[in-house]
C-alpha positions as CSV (number, residue, x, y, z in Angstrom):
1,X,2.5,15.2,10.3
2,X,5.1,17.1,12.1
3,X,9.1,16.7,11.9
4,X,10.5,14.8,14.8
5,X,14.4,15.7,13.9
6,X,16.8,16.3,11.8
7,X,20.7,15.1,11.6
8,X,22.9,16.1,9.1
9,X,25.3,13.9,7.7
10,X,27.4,13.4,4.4
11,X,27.0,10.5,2.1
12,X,29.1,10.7,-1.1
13,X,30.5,13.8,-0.3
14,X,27.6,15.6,-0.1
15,X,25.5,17.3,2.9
16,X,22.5,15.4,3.2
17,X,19.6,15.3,6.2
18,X,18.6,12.8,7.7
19,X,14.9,13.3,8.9
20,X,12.5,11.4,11.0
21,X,8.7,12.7,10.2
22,X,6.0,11.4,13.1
23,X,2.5,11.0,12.2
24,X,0.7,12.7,14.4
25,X,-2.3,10.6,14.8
26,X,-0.7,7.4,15.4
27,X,2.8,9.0,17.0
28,X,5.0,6.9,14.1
29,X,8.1,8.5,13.3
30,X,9.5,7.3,9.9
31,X,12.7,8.1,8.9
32,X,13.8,9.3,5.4
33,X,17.4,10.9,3.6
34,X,16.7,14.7,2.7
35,X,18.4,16.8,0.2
36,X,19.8,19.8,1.3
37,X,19.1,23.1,-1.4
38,X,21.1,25.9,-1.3
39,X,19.3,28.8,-2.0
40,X,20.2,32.7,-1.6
41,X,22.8,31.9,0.9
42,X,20.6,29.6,2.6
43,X,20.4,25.8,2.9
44,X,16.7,24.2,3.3
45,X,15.0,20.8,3.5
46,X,11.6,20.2,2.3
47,X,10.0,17.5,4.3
48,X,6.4,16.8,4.7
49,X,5.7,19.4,2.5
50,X,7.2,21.7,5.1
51,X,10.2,24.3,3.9
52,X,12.4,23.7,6.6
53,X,16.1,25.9,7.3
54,X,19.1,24.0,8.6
55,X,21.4,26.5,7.6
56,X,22.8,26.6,11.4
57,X,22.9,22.9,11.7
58,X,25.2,22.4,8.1
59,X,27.4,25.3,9.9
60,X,27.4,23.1,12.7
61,X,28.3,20.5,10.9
62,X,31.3,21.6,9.0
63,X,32.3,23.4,12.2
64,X,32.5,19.6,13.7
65,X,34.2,18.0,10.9
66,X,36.9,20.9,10.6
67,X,37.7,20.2,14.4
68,X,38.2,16.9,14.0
69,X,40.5,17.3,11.3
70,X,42.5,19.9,13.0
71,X,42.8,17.4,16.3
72,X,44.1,14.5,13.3
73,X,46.5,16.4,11.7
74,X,48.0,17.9,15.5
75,X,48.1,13.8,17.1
76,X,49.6,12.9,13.8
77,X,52.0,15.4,14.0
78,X,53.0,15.3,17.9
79,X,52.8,11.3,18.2
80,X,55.5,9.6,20.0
């Protein structure tokens, strides 16, 4: 087994990831909701009984949302 991908989104407020696991010998990808640790700084998945880091892709994440409520608050300010 191998992970296919990961997406991180929030549900209730919280970071979660959103991982699809493919079995290697038959090539099925199921899909399953991760919780994200937080560890020494870090933030990590386990999945398939793999330790995987998606610090960078929370980062990324946050990065997005931050943007997109920067954009909201400048339309909603400077709209006709």
């Amino acid at each position: 087994m191998s992970i296919y991908d990961i997406e991180i989104t929030r549900l209730r407020g919280d970071l979660m990831a959103y991982v699809g696991i493919q079995n290697d010998w038959t090539g099925q990808v199921r899909r399953r909701i991760a919780t994200i640790v937080s560890q020494n700084g870090r933030k990590h998945i386990i999945a398939d009984g793999q330790k995987k880091d998606v610090t960078i892709q929370c980062d990324d994440y946050i990065k997005r949302e931050e943007l997109i409520k920067e954009a909201m608050r400048w339309y909603k300010q400077t709209k006709w």
